[in-house]
C-alpha positions in Angstrom: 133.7 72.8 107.9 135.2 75.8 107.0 132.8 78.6 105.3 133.0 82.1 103.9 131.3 85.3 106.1 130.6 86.5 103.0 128.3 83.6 101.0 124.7 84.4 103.1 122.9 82.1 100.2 124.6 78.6 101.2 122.1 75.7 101.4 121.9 73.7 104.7 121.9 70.6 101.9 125.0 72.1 100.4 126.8 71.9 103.3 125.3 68.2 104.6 126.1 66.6 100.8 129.8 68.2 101.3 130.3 66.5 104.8 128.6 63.5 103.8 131.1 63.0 100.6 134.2 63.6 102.8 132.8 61.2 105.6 132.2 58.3 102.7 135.6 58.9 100.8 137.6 59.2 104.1 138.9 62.4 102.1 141.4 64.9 103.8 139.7 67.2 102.0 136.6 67.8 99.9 136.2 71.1 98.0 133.0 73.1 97.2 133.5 74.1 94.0 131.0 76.4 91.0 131.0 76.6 87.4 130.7 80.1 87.0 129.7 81.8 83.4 132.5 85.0 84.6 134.9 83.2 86.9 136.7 86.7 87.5 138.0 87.2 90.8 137.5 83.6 92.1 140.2 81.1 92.6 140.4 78.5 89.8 140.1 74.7 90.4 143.3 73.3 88.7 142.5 69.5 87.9 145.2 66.7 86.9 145.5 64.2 84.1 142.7 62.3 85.3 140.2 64.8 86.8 141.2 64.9 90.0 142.1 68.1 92.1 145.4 69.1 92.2 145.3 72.3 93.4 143.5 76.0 93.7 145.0 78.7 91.8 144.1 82.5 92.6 142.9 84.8 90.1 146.3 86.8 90.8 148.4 84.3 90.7 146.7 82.1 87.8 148.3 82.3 84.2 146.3 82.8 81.0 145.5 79.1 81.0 144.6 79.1 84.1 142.6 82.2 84.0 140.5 80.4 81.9 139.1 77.9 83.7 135.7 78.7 85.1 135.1 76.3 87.6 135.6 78.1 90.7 136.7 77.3 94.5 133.6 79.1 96.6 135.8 78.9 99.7 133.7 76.3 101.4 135.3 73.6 102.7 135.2 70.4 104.9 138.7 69.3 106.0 139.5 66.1 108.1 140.5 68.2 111.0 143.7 66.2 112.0 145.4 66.5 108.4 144.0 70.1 108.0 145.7 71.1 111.2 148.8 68.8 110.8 149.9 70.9 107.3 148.6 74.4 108.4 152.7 75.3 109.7 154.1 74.7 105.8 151.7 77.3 104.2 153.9 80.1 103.1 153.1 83.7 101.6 155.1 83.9 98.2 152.0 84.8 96.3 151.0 88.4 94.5 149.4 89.6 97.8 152.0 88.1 100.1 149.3 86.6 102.4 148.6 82.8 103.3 146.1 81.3 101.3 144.2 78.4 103.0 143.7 77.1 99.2 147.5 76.5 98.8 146.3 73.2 101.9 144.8 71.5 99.0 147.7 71.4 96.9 149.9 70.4 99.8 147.5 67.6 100.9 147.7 66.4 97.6 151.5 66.4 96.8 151.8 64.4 100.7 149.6 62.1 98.8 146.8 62.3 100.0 143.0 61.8 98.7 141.3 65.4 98.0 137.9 65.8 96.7 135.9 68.3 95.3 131.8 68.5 94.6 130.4 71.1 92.3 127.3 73.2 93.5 124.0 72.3 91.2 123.3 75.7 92.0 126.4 78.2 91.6 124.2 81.5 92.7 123.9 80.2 96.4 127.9 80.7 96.5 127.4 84.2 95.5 129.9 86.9 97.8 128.7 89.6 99.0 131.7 92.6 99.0 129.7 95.5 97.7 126.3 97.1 97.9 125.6 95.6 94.3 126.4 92.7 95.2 124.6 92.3 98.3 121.3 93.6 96.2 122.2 90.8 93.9 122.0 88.3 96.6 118.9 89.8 98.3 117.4 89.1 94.9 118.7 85.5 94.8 116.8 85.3 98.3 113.7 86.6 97.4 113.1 84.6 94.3 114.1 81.1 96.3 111.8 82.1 99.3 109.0 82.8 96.7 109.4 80.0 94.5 109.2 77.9 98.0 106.0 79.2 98.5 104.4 79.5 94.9 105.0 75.8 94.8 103.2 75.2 98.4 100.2 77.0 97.0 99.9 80.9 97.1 99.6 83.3 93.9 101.9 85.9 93.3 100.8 87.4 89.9 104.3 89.2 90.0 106.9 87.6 92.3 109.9 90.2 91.4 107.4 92.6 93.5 106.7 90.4 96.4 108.8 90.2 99.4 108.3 87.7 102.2 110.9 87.4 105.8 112.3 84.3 106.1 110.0 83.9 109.4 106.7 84.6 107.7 104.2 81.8 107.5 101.6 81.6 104.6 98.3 79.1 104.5 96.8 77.6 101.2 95.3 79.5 98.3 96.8 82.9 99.6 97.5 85.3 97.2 99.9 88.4 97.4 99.5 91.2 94.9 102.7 93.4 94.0 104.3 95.7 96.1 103.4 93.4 99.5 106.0 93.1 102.0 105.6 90.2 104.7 108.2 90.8 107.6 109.1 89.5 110.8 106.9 86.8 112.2 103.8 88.0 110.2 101.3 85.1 109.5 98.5 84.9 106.6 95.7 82.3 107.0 94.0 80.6 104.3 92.8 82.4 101.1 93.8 85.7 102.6 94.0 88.2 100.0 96.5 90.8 101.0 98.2 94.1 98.4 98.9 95.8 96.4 101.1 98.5 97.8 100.5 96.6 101.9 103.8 96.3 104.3 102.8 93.5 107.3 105.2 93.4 109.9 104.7 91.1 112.8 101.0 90.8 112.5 98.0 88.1 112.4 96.6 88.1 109.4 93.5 85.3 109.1 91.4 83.6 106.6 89.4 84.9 104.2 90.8 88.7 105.4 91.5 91.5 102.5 94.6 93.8 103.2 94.7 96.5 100.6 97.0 99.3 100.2 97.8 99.4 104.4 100.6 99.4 106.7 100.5 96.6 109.3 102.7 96.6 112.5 102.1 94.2 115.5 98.7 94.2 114.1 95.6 91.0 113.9 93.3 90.9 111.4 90.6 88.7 112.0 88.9 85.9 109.5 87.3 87.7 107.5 88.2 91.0 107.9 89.1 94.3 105.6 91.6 96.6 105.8 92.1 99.7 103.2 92.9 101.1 101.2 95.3 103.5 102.5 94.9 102.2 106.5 97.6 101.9 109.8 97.0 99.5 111.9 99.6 100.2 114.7 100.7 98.5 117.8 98.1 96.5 119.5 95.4 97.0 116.9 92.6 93.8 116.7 90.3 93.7 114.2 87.8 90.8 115.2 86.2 89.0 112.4 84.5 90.4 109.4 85.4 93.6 111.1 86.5 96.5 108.9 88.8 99.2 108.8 88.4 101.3 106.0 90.3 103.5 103.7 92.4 106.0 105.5 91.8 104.6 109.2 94.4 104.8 111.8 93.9 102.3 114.9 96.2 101.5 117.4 96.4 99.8 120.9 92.5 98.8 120.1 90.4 96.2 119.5 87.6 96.5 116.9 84.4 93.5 117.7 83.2 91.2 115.3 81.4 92.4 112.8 81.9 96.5 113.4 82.8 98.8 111.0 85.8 102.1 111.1 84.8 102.7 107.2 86.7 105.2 106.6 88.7 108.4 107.9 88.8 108.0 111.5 91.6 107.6 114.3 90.5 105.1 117.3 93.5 105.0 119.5 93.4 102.9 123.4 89.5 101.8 122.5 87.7 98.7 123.2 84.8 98.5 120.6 82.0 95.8 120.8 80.1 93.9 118.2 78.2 95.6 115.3 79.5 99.0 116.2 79.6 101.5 113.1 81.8 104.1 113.7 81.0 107.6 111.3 83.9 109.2 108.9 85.8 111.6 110.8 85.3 110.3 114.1 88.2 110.2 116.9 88.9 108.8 120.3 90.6 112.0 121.4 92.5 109.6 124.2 95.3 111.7 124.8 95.4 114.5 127.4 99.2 115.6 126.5 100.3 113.4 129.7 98.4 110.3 129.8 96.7 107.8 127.6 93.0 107.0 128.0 90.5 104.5 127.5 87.6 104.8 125.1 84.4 101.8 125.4 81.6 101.5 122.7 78.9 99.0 123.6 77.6 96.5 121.2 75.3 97.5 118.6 76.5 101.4 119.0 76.1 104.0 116.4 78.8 106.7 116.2 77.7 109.5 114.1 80.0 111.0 111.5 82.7 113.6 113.1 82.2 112.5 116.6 84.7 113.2 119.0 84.9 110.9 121.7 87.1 112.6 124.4 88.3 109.9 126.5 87.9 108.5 129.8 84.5 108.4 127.9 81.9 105.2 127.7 79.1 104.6 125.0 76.4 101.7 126.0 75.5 99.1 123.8 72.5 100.4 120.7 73.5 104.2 122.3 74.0 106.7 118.9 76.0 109.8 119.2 74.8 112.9 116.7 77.2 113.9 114.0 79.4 116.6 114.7 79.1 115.7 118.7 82.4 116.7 120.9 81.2 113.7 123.7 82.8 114.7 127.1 80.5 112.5 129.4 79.3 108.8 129.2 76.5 108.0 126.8 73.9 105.2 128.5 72.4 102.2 126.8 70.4 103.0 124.1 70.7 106.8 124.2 71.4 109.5 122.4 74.4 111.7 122.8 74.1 115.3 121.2 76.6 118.1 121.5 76.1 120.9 119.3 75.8 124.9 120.2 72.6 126.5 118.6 73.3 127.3 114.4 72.5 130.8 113.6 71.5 132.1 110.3 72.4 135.6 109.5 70.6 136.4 106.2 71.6 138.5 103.3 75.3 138.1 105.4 76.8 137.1 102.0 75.4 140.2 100.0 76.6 142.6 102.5 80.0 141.1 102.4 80.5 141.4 98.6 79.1 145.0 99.0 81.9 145.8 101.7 84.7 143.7 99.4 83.2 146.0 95.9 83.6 149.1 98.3 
């Protein structure tokens, strides 16, 4: 077999049907060839009398009838090694760009008389080159659209596939669907009737049945079945949300996991935390688990209460049904079922804002 560096979008079926018709002809050669609507810049398949192949001409070197052929040579090939190597010596370099053309074989096979085949692609996009930023955007697209119709027809909605991407390594369960703007990448997995965009880039990351991914960023992430994420959420490194758990719009977690059932609604970083079950965790709160040297750990019993704006200054523990007050700065461990309140005293100054606009008229 002998294929181009620069045609990513060959079919392993290609390349089996193009072995399997040399090993069944006893060819010395058998051609992969395109019909191309713009054959410029491709070598043209030159046929005899009666249809056979009888030689490749490039587009240099072709004449104006020649020129106007448009079935191509893709510059995929499968050569009966012995004859290929037995007739490399007489290829010679009297051509427009003085360099040896392993097309001008084909023609040399054929004159020694002997049998040389050629089968045409039912799909000429997959023998696309790539030599140019275009055209490598032009097979990205070709990609995208064959990985997508590969997984429309298995099952999962895409109400706009040109706006859906998905990594050759992602696997996708039944009755999924994928909004626009959703990138799957890497080894990312969705479970059944997973819901996940718009605007949601998963990258490596567990993402289960029944979950809702809206507007996020996932990264070495799990998502439990269930679960919500977003809009507007990061899910870092080592974040587990168990399931039906929740991280809400504009929640950062990372290195954590989040119990079954418990809730980050919304605005809040939990970084290095181990959080049970039924945990509801106020907006604005923060495991404050860096000390500007080390990372640490942050514990929230089951059934816990975290009052809006806490900050939970790590090595810090919080018992199962314990509630911290909103606006708490919590330094020490809360027991079981207690309540953790840091506040100084508010003072009221009275007629403060009369004075002020007095001093500001003055």
């Amino acid at each position: 077999m002998v294929l181009s560096g620069d045609t990513p979008l060959l079919r392993p079926e290609t390349i089996r049907g193009l072995m399997a018709m040399r090993e069944t002809s006893g060819a010395s050669a058998v051609v992969l060839t395109a019909h191309m609507g713009d054959p410029t810049g491709y070598g043209r398949i030159v046929r005899g009398r009666d249809g056979e192949l009888a030689a490749i001409v490039e587009q240099k070197d072709a004449n104006d009838e020649q020129q106007r052929i448009n079935e191509v040579n893709t510059g995929t090939y499968c050569f009966d090694a012995r004859s290929l190597f037995a007739h490399l010596d007489r290829l010679e370099n009297a051509n427009a760009q003085g360099e040896y053309y392993l097309t001008d074989v084909i023609e040399i096979l054929v004159n020694e008389g002997l049998t040389v085949g050629a089968m045409s692609t039912d799909e000429p996009a997959e023998t696309v080159g790539v030599n140019s930023r275009i055209q490598l955007a032009e097979a990205t697209k070709i990609l995208q659209m064959r990985i997508n119709t590969r997984w429309m027809l298995d099952g999962v909605t895409m109400t706009d596939p040109d706006l859906v991407w998905i990594g050759p390594d992602v696997q996708i369960g039944s009755d999924v669907e994928l909004l626009p703007m959703t990138m799957l990448m890497g080894t990312t997995t969705v479970g059944d009737r997973a819901l996940v965009g718009p605007n949601t880039r998963a990258t490596d990351s567990d993402i289960r049945a029944d979950a809702v991914v809206d507007s996020s960023v996932l990264i070495e992430a799990q998502v439990g079945e269930g679960a919500s994420v977003g809009p507007v959420s990061y899910l870092r490194p080592g974040a587990v949300l168990e399931a039906k758990a929740k991280a809400g719009a504009c929640v950062e977690i990372k290195n954590s996991t989040v119990g079954e059932g418990s809730k980050v609604p919304h605005l809040s970083y939990i970084g290095d935390a181990t959080i049970g079950r039924d945990v509801n965790i106020g907006a604005g709160s923060i495991t404050c688990n860096y000390d500007g040297v080390r990372k640490h750990p942050t514990t929230i019993g089951d059934g816990a209460f975290i009052g809006s704006d806490t900050m939970l200054v790590a090595p810090v523990e919080i018992g199962a049904g314990a509630v911290t007050a909103a606006a708490s700065a919590i330094t020490r461990d809360v027991p079981a079922g207690a309540l953790g309140v840091e506040r100084s005293e508010q003072r009221t100054v009275e007629g403060w804002a009369e004075r002020r606009n007095s001093e500001e008229d003055g």
